[in-house]
Kinemage of the C-alpha trace (Angstrom):
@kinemage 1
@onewidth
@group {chain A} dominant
@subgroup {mainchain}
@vectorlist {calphas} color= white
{ca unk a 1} P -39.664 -2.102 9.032
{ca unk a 2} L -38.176 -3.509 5.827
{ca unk a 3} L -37.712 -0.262 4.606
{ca unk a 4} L -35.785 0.481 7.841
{ca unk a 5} L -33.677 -2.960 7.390
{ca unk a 6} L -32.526 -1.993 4.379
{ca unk a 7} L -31.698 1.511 4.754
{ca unk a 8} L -29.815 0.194 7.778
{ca unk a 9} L -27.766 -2.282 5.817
{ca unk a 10} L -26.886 0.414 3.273
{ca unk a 11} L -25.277 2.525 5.656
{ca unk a 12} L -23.171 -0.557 7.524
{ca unk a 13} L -21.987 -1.549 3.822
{ca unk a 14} L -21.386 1.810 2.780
{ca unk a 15} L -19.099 2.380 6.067
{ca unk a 16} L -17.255 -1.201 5.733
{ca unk a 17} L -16.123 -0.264 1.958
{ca unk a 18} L -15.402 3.684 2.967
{ca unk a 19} L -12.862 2.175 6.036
{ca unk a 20} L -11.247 -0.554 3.720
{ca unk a 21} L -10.006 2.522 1.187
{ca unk a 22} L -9.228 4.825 3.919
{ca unk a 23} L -6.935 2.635 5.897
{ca unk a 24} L -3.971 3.370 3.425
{ca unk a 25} L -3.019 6.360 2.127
{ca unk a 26} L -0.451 7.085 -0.960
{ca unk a 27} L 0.844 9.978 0.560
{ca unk a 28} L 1.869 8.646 4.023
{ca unk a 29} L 3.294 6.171 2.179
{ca unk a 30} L 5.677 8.604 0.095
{ca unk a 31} L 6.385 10.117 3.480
{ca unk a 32} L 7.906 6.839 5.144
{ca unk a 33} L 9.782 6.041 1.767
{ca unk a 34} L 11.194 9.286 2.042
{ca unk a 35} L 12.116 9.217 5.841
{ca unk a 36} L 12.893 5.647 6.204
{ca unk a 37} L 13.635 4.100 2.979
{ca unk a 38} L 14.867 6.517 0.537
{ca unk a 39} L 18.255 6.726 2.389
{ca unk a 40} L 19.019 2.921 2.516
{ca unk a 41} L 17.887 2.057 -0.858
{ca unk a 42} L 19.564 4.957 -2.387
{ca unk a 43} L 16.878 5.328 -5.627
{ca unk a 44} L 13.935 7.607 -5.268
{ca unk a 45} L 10.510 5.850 -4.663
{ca unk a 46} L 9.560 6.394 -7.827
{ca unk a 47} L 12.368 4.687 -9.186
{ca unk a 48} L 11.495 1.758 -6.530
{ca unk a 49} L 7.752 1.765 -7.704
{ca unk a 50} L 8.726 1.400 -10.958
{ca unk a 51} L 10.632 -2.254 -10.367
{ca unk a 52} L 7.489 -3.785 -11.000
{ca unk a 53} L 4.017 -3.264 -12.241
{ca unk a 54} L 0.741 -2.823 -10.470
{ca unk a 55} L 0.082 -6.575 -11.185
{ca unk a 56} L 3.620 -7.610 -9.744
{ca unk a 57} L 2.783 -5.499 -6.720
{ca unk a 58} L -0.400 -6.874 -6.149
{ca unk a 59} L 1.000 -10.182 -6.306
{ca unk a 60} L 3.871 -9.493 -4.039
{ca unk a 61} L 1.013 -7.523 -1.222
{ca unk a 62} L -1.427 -10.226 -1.335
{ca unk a 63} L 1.338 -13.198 -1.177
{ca unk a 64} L 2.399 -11.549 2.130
{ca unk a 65} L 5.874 -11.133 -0.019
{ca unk a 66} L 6.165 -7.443 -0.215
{ca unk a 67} L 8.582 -6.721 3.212
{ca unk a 68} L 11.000 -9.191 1.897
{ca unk a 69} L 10.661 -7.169 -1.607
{ca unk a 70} L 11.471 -4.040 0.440
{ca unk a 71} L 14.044 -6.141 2.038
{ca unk a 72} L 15.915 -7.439 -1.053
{ca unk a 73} L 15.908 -4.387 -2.765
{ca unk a 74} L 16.813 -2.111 0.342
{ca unk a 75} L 19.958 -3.789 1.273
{ca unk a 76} L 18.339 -6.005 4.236
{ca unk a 77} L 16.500 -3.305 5.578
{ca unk a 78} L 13.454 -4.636 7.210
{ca unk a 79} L 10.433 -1.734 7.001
{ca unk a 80} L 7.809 -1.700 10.058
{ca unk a 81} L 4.529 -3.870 9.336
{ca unk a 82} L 2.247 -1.040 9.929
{ca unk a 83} L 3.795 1.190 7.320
{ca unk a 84} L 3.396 -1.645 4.747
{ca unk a 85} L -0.165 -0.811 3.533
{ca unk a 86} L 0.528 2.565 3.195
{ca unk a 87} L 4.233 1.887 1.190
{ca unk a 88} L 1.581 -1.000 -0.653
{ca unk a 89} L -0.601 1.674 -2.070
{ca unk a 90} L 2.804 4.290 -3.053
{ca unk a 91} L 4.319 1.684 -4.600
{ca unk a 92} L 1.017 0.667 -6.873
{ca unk a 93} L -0.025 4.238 -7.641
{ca unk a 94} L 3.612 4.369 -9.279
{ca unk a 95} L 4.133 1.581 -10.561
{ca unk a 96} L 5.845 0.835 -13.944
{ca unk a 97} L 2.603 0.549 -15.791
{ca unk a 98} L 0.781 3.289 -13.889
């Protein structure tokens, strides 16, 4: 039974972790900086990652701070809440000190 108990919690840890890094995606979030923010902040999204470094983007995520980054940077352009994890993780991967 402990045996069982254990294996158990394993698995519900192991799936809890897995979902946490699979709910953002680098990619998708190159796609929507492409299709919606590439044309309104006229620099690539490289050049946008690079404003900052992984630290500074952290910072900026976990302050709740990074739309109004997007924001100030894009001109006022206001990106969708949903697509901010995914722009989150584009924006880290490329960062300045990448």
């Amino acid at each position: 039974m402990k045996k069982l108990f254990s294996i158990s919690m394993s698995i519900i840890i192991g799936l809890a972790l897995s979902t946490a890094t699979l709910s953002a995606d680098v990619n998708k979030g190159k796609v929507i900086y492409n299709k919606k923010l590439k044309s309104k902040c006229k620099i690539s999204g490289k050049e946008f990652a690079e404003k900052h470094s992984q630290d500074e983007w952290e910072e900026l995520n976990d302050a709740g701070k990074l739309g109004d980054e997007i924001k100030k940077i894009c001109h006022g352009y206001k990106i969708n809440e949903k697509d901010l994890p995914h722009i989150y993780d584009f924006f880290y991967e490329n960062a300045n000190d990448a």
